[in-house]
Backbone bond lengths (Angstrom), bond angles and torsions (degrees), N, CA, C in turn:
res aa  C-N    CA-C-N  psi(-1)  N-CA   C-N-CA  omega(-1)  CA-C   N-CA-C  phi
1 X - - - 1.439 - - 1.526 108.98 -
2 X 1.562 117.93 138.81 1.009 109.86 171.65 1.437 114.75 -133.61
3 X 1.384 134.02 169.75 1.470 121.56 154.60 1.422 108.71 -137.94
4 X 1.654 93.87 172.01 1.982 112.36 -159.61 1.840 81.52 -101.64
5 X 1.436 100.55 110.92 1.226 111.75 160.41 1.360 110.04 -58.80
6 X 1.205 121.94 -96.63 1.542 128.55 -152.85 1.685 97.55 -158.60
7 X 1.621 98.26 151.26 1.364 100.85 -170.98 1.843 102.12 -100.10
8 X 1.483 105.83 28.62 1.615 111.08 179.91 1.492 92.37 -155.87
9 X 2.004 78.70 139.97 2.095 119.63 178.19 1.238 94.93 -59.40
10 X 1.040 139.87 -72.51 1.050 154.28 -121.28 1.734 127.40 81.22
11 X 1.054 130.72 -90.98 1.161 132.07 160.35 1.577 122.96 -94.46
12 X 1.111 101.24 0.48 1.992 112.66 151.36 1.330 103.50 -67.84
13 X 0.728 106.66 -54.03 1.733 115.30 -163.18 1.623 109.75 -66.34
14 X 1.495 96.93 -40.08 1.655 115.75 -173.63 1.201 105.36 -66.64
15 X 1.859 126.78 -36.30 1.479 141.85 177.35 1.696 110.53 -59.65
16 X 1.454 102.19 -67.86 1.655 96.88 156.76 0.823 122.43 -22.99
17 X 1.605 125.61 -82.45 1.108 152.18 -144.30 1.575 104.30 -43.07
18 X 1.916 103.17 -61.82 1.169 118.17 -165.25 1.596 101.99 -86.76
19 X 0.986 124.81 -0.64 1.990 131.45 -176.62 1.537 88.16 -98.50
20 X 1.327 152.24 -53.98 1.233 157.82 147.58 1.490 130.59 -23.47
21 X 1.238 116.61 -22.29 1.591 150.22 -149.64 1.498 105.61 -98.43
22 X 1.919 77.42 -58.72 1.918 105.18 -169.50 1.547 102.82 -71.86
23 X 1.395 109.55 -24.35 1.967 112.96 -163.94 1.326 78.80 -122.31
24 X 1.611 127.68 99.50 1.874 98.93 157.92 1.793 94.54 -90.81
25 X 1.164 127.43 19.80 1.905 115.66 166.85 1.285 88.92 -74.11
26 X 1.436 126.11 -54.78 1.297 115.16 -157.87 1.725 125.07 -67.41
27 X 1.398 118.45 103.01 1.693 109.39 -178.50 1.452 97.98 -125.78
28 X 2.099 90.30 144.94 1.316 104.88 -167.76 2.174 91.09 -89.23
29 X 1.217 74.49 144.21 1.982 100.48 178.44 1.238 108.32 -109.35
30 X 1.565 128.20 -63.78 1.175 106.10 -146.81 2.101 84.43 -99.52
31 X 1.594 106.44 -163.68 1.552 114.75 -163.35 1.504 105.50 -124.83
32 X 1.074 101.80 137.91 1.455 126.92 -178.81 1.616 126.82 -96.45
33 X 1.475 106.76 102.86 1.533 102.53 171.96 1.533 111.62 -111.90
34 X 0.748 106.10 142.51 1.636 140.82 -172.46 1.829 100.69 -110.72
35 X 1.489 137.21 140.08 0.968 150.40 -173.50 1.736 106.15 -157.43
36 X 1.287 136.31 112.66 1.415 127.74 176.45 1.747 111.84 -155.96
37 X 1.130 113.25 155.14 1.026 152.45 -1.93 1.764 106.72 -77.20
38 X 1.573 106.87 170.15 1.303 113.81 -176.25 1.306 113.78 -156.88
39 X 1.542 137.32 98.67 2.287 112.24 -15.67 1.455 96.17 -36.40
40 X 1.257 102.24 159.83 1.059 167.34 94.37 1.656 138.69 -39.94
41 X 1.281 126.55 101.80 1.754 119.00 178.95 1.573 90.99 -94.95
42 X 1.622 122.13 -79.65 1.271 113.04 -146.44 1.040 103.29 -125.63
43 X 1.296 146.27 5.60 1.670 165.49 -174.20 1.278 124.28 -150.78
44 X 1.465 94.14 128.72 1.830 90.46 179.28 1.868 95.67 -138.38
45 X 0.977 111.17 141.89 1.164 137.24 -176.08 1.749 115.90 -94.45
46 X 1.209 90.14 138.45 1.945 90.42 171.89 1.601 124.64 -153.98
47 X 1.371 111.62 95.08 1.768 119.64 175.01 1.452 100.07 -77.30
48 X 1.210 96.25 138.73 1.883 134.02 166.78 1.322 123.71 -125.21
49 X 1.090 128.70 109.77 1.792 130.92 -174.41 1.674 97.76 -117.56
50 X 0.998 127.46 91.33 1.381 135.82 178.00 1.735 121.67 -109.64
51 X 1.201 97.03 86.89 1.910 126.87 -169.29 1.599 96.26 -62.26
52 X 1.084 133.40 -56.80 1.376 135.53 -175.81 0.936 107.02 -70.75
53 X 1.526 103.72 148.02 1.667 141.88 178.21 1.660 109.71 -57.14
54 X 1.214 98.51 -46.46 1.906 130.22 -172.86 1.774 86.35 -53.04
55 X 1.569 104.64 112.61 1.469 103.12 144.68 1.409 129.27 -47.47
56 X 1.749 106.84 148.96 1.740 97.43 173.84 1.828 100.07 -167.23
57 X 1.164 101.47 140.79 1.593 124.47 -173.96 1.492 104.53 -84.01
58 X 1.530 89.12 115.57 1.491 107.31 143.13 1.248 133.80 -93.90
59 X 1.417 111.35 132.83 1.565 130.26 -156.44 1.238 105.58 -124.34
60 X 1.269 128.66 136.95 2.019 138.66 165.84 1.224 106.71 -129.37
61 X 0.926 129.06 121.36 1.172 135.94 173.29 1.699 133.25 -118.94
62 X 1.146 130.78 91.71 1.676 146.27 -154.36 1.604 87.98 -56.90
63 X 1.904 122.46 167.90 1.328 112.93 151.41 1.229 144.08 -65.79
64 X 1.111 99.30 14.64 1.821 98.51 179.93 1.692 82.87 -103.94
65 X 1.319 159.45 -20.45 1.040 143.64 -143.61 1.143 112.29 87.80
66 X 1.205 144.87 -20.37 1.848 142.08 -172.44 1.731 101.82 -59.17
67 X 1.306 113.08 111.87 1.476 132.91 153.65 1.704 95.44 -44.56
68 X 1.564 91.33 120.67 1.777 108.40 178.84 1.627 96.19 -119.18
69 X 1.122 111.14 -41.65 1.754 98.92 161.35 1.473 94.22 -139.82
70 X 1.204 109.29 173.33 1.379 152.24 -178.29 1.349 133.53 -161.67
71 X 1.256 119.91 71.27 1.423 120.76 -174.09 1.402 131.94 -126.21
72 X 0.943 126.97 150.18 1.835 124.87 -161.91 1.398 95.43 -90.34
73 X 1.223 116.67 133.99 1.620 122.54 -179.64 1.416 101.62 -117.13
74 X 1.527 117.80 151.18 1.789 127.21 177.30 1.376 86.19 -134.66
75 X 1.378 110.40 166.53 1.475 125.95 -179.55 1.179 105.70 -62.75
76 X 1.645 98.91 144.47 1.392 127.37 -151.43 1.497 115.28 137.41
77 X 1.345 98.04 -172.91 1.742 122.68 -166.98 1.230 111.29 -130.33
78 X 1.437 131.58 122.99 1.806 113.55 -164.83 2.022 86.31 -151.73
79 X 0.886 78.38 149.01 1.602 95.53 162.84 1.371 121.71 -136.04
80 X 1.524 110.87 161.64 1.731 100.19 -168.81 1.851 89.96 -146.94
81 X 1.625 94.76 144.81 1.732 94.50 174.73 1.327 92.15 -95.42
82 X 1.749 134.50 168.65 1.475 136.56 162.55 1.267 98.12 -128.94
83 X 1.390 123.93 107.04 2.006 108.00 160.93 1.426 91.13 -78.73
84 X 1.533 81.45 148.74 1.498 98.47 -171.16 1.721 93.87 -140.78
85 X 1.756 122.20 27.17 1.777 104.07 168.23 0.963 123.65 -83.74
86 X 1.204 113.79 15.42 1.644 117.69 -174.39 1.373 110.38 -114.34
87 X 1.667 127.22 -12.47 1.591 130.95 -123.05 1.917 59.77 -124.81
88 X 1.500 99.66 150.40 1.677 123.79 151.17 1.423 137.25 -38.29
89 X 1.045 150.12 126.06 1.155 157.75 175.48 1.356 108.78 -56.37
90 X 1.464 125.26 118.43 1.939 128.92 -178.37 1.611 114.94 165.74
91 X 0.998 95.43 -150.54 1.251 121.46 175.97 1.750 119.57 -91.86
92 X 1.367 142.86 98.76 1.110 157.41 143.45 1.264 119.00 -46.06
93 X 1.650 131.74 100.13 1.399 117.37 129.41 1.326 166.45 -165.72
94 X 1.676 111.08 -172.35 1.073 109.03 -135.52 1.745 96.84 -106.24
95 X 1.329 88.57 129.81 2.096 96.69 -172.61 1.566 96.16 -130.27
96 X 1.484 105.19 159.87 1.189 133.79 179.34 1.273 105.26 -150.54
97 X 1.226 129.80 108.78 1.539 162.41 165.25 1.464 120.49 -68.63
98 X 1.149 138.47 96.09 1.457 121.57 146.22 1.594 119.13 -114.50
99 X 1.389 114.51 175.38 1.279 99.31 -167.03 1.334 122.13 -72.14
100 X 1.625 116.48 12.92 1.709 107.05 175.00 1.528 88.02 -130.26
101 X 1.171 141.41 -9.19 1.579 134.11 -154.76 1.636 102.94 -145.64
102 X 1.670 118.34 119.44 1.280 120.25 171.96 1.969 91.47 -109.88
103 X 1.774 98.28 134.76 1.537 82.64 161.60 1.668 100.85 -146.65
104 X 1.625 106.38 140.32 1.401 101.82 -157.80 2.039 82.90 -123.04
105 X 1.749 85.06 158.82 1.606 106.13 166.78 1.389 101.65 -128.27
106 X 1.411 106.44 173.46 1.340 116.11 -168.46 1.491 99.23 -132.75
107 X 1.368 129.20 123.89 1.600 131.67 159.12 1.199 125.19 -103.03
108 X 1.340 166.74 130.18 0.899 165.19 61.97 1.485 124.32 40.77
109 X 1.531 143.72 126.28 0.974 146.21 152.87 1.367 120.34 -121.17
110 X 1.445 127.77 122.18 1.237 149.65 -168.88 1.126 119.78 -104.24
């Protein structure tokens, strides 16, 4: 089971925001996933910063292969909690797909 926290860092976002502000030459393009802790016991965490227009799938994947999320992402910022005390001990992972850019993390459960 998982749930969609909030589509804001808080003061991640606020750091950007204002580092972005100071440089407007500087714009972020490509997308940022974030995956933590790594172990992991009973929570796993997941940031997404997705600048492009271009839809793109987020994927989790437990060690047996079982899809734990699957969700279509549009530009924006999203975070996701995962309990994971019930889920297997391994390797987790976590991909984000668009049609020119795959970028994967790796979690751990102990």
């Amino acid at each position: 089971m998982y749930k969609k926290l909030t589509r804001n860092f808080g003061q991640i976002v606020l750091m950007c925001a204002m580092a972005c502000s100071e440089h407007p030459d500087i714009e972020q393009r490509d997308a940022t996933l974030i995956a933590f802790p790594s172990p992991m016991l009973d929570r796993a965490y997941i940031r997404v910063n997705h600048p492009s227009a271009e839809p793109a799938e987020l994927s989790v994947f437990d060690p047996t292969g079982k899809v734990l999320i699957s969700e279509r992402v549009t530009s924006g910022e999203y975070q996701y909690e995962i309990d994971v005390r019930d889920k297997p001990e391994g390797r987790y992972h976590v991909i984000l797909r668009s049609a020119t850019k795959t970028v994967t993390r790796i979690l751990i459960k102990r």
